[in-house]
Structures are given as structure tokens and as C-alpha cells.
N, C-alpha and C positions, 0 to 999 in steps of 0.2 A: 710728536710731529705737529706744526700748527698745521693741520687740515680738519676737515670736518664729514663725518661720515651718517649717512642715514639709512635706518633697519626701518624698510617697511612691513609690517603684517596685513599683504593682500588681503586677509578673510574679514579682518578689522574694516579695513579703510573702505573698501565697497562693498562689503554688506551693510555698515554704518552710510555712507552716503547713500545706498538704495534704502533704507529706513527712513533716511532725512528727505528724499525727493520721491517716491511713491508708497513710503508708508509699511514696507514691510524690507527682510532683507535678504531677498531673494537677489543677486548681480545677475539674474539673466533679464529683468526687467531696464537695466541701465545699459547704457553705450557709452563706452572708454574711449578715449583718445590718447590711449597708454602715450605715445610719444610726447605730447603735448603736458598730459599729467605728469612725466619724469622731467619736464623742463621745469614745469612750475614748481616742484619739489625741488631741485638742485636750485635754483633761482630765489626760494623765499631760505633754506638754509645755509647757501651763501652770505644772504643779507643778515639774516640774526646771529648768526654764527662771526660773522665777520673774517669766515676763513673760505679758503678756495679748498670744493668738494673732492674729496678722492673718489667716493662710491657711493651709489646707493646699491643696497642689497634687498630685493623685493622675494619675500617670503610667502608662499603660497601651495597649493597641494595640486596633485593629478593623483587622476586613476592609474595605476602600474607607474606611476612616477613618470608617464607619458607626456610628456610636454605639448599644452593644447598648442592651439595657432596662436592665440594672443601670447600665452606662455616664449613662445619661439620669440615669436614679435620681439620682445620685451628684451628677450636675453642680450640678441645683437644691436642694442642701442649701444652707445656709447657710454664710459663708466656704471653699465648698470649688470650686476651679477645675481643671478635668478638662483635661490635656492629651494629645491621642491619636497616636501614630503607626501606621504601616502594620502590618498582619498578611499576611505572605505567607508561601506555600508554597515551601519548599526542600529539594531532596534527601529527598522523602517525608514531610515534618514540618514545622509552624507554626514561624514566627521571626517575631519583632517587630524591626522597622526606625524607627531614627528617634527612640527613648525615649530610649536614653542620653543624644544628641546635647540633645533638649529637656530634660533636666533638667541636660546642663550649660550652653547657656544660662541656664536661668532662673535658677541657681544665681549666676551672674555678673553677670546682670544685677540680681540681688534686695544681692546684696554690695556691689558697685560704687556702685548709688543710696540705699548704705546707707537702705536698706527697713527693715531690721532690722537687731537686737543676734547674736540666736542665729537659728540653723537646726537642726533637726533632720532626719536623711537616715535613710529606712528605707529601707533599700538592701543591695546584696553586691558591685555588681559595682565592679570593681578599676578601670576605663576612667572614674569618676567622679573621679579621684583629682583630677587636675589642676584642675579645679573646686572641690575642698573645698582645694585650696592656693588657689587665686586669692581665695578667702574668705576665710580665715584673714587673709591678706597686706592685707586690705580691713578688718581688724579684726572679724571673725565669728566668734561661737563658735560652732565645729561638733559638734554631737550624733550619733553613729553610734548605728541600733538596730540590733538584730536580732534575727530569727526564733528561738526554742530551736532549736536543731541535733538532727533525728532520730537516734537511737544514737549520739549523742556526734561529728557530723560533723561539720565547721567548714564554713559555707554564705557566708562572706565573703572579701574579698579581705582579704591580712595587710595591703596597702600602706595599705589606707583602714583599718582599724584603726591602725593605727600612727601613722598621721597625724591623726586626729579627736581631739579634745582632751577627749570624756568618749565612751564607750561606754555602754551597757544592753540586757539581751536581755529579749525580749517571750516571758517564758514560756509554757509550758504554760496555766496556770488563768488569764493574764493573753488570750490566743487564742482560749480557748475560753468566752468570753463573748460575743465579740462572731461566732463562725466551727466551725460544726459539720459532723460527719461527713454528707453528704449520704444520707436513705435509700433504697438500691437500691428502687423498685417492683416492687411481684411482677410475674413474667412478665405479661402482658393475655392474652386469650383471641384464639385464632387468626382473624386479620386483623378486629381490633376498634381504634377510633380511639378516642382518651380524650374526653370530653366536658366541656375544663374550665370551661367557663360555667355549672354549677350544674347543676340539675334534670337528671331527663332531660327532656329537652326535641327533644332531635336524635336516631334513632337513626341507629344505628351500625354493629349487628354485618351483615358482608357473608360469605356461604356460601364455604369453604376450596375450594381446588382439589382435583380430583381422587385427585391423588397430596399431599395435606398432610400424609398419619397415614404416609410412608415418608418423610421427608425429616428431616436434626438438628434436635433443638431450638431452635435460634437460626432456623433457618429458617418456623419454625411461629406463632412470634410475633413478627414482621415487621410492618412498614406496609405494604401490597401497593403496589407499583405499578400506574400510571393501566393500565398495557395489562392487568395483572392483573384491574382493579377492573371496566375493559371487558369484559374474558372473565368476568368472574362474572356480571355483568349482564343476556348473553347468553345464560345459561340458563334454563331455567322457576324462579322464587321458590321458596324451600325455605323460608324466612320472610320474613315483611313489612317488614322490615327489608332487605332485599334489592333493595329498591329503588333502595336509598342514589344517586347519581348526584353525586358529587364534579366531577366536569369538565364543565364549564361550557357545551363545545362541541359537549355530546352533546345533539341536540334530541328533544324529545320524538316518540315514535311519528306523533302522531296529522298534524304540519306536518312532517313528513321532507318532504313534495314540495315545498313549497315555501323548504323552511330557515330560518321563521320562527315566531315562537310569542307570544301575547300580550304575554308577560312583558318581553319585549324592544320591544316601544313604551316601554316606563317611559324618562324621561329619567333620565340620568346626575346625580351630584353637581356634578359641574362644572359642568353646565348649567344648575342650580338655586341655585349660589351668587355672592354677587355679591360686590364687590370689599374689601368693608366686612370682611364675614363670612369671607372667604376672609383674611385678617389675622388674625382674630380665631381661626381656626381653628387658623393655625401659632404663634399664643401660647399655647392652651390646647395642641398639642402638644409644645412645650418644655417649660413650667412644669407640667401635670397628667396627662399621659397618662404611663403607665408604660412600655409597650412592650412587655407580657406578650400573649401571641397573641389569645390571648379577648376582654382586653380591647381590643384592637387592631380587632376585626370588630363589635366592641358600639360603638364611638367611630363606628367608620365610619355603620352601620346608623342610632342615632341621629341621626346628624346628616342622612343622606340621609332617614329619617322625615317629622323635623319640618319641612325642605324641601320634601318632596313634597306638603303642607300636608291633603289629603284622603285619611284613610287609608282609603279607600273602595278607594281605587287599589294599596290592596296585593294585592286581590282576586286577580287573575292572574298574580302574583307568589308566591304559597302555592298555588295552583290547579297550581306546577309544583315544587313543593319534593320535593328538596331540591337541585335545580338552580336555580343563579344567572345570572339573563341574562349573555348572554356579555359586552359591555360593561361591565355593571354590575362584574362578577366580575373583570374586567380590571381597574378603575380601583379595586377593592376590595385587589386585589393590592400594584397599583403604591404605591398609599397605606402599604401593608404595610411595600413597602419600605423606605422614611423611616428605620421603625426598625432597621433594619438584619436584617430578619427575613427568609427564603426566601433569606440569602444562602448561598453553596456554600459546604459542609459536609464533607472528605473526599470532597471534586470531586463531592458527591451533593447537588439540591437538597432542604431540609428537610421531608418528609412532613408530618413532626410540624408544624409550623406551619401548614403549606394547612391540614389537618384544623381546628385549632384557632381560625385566624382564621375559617372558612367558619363555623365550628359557634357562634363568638360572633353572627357578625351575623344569623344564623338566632335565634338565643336570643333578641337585641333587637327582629327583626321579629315575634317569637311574644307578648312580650309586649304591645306595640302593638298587635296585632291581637286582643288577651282571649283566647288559644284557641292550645293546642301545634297546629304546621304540621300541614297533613295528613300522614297514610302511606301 
């Protein structure tokens, strides 16, 4: 078929351009404009190709094969089909399992059904080799890219060079159109949780330990942990803010004797959705939800909302803010995970995300309710 097809190897192309623009190749230091970089990719192998694109096929890994939020992103572009292998831990460091292997299937199998004329492989690694032979052998022109090489480094294998029948490297100014230096955040203030759902709406700042003004810097502006955030709680308020109550299973003072509090009659989402809507919910999670934390506890909140049908009945439920019934908070979580969010992180579950997703579905229950939570 005269079309033209391009197999990206995510771990390639921006680990290599965060090498080339801050010097090492870590991608959490850079910011993607995945939409923007899958145009300029269909757009520059249009032009060398001289064929109109069928696919691109962007290869990259997750933890439990979890699809991040950019991952999601990516998938519901148009002509772009995301295949994921494993993320696992070895010998103290991330390795991805499983990509080479699926881009050389797909490479074989896209040759063989003569799918396509051309391919194009943004790639480095030398283990694809045999793949871009079985194409070739299949009558496929193969396009090698690759990444500019930081201080003149060669970031590909010689053998797949050697063997790809046209080369081009994705320069400097041609990278950093669609792939920027990520920028560091000033330090936060000591044990302060970011509040990315807009306004302030939620506070946040919870009173430092003790000994906080003797400990390193990196110690000072931390996420506290729950046993941290329990022992701040336990002392007399130093501001109103201090009230904060993140964990869900701490009951309020006044029903400790019996372990139960208003808030917690509320039914659950589960229990309010029915089989129609529950469909419809995991289509607008595929096709429109991002998978960004905020908006992750905003998706949630509204939908438990408009189901809860009398927002009369939020009453008890603000009456204990900024604690979430424990159920509620459970299945607010678990929902969480879908996107692959609160997975371990450096064997540490991700602070940052609790904060985030709790602090979005407070922000959508404030607004429904005309009026920021109590304090």
C-alpha cells in the first residue's frame, strides 16, 4: 500500500532529547506537547516519505501497563496507536520490558501485510535490527531518525544505521518545538500541599514539627507523611488551616465513641450508578478525561454530584470538611487508580497525587454547594 507508517520508541526519543536539552536523560525534567510532537512527526514523514500517513505507533512502558495521563493523552489523538510494555524495577533503577519485543512484531507484521510502502523507526536501539531486515526483505523502505546527539555523542546502534536505507536526525530547533526544558518549582513552603484546582478553595498549610528549622533543606519542604500530618493535628491550632485532615479514617472528635459521623450515611457512586451510565462513564474515561490529579477528583465529585440528585444532602458532608467519608474516599481513590495515579513511585506511594486528587473533588463539591468548604 503507498502509505507510510512511523514506529516511535518513546524511551528513545525523550530520554535522548532530555540528554540533548538538559544534559542528562531523565523525561521528568522536560515538558511534551505530545499533540504538537505527533503533528510534527506525521508532517515531516509525510514530506520525506512522499506518502500520506496511516499510523504512528508510539511505544513506551507503564508501571502494571497502567496508562499514565500523558500515555491516555496520546492514545485518543488521531491516527496514533499507543503500545505499552511493563515498567519494572531492577537492580535499583526503572527498565522497561516488552517494547523492543512489540515494535519488532509490529514492524513484521505491518511489512509482511504489506500495510505500507515506507516506515519510519525513531529508535537507537541495535536489538531492532532484525526487524528492519525482515522489512526491507518484504520490500519496505526504512527511514532511521534520530535524536541530535548531546556533545557530539552517537545515541544509535551503527548496525541499524547501516542497514536503513535513508537516515535524518531530529535536530535541536526541529525538538524544541514540540519538547521543552521542564521548569524546576520554587521550593513550597514547609509542609504546604499545592492546590492545582484553581482558587484557593482548599486550605493547605499544616503547622512544621518541632524540630523543622534544624533539619536539611530538602527535609523542610517535603510532603509530610499521614503519621506526620496525624501528629500536627494533635496539637492546639497555630492557624486555621491546621485543621487540614487528609486521611479519611480519622473521625471527627465529636462521634469517636461511636466511629461514625454523618457524612458517612452518604451513598457511594457505585451505588448511585446504574448500568447504562456506568458505560458511559468508562467512554468519557477513555476519550476525555486526562488523568491529571485535579482533574481526576473534579470528574469523580461531579459525577457523584449529579447522582446524589439533592444537593441539599451535601450538607454533612461540608459540615466535616476537609475529611472525606471513609468509603466515599476509598472508591474516590480506587477510581484514581484507573489512571495509573498513586502508583509506587521509588517504592514510595505518590503524596503528590492524594493531595491533588482530594483537593480537586473538594474544589467541585464547593462549587455545587455556592460557597468555599467550611474552615
Amino acid at each position: 500500500m503507498d502509505r507510510c507508517v512511523v514506529l516511535v520508541d518513546a524511551g528513545y526519543l525523550l530520554g535522548a532529547a532530555a540528554s540533548l536539552l538538559v544534559g542528562e536523560s531523565a523525561r521528568s525534567r522536560i515538558e511534551v506537547d505530545h499533540a504538537e510532537l505527533i503533528r510534527r512527526l506525521r508532517e515531516r514523514a509525510e514530506r520525506e516519505t512522499g506518502l500520506p500517513l496511516l499510523r504512528i505507533y508510539w511505544f513506551d512502558a507503564a508501571y502494571e501497563r497502567r496508562p499514565t495521563p500523558d500515555q491516555r493523552r496520546l492514545r485518543v489523538l488521531p491516527r496514533v496507536t499507543v503500545r505499552l510494555g511493563a515498567l519494572t524495577r531492577a537492580e535499583g533503577r526503572w527498565v522497561q520490558k516488552g517494547v523492543d519485543a512489540a515494535m519488532h512484531a509490529e514492524l513484521s507484521e505491518l511489512a509482511r501485510n504489506r500495510a505500507c510502502a515506507d516506515v519510519v523507526l525513531v529508535t537507537g536501539d541495535g536489538d531492532l535490527l532484525p526487524g528492519m531486515t525482515a522489512a526491507k526483505d518484504y520490500g519496505v523502505a526504512v527511514h532511521l531518525w534520530a535524536v541530535q546527539a548531546a556533545d557530539g555523542d552517537f545515541n544509535q546502534s551503527e548496525d541499524l544505521v547501516a542497514e536503513a536505507d535513508e537516515r535524518r536526525v531530529l535536530d535541536r530547533e526541529w525538538i524544541t518545538g514540540a519538547i521543552t526544558v521542564r521548569e524546576e518549582p520554587p521550593p513550597a513552603p514547609a509542609y504546604c500541599a499545592t492546590d492545582e484546582a484553581g482558587p484557593e478553595v482548599v486550605p493547605h498549610l499544616l503547622p512544621p514539627p518541632a524540630d523543622a528549622g534544624t533539619g536539611p533543606a530538602e527535609e523542610k519542604h517535603r510532603i509530610p507523611t499521614p503519621k506526620e500530618i496525624a501528629a500536627a493535628l494533635s496539637r492546639p491550632p497555630a492557624h486555621p488551616a491546621s485543621q487540614l485532615r487528609w486521611t479519611s479514617e480519622q473521625r471527627p472528635a465529636a462521634n469517636a465513641a461511636d466511629g461514625a459521623s454523618p457524612g458517612d450515611a452518604l451513598p457511594t457512586l457505585a451505588v448511585l450508578t446504574t448500568a447504562e451510565q456506568r458505560w458511559a462513564d468508562r467512554e468519557e474515561d477513555i476519550t476525555s478525561v486526562g488523568g491529571d490529579p485535579s482533574e481526576v477528583g473534579q470528574v469523580f465529585a461531579r459525577r457523584w454530584v449529579a447522582r446524589l440528585g439533592d444537593e441539599s444532602r451535601l450538607t454533612p458532608l461540608l459540615a466535616e470538611y476537609p475529611r472525606i467519608p471513609h468509603r466515599l474516599d476509598a472508591e474516590l481513590l480506587r477510581y484514581a487508580a484507573r489512571f495509573g495515579l498513586l502508583t509506587h513511585k521509588d517504592e514510595q506511594i505518590d503524596e503528590h497525587d492524594r493531595y491533588a486528587i482530594r483537593a480537586g473533588f473538594w474544589h467541585e463539591i464547593s462549587t455545587h454547594a455556592h460557597a468555599e468548604p467550611p474552615r
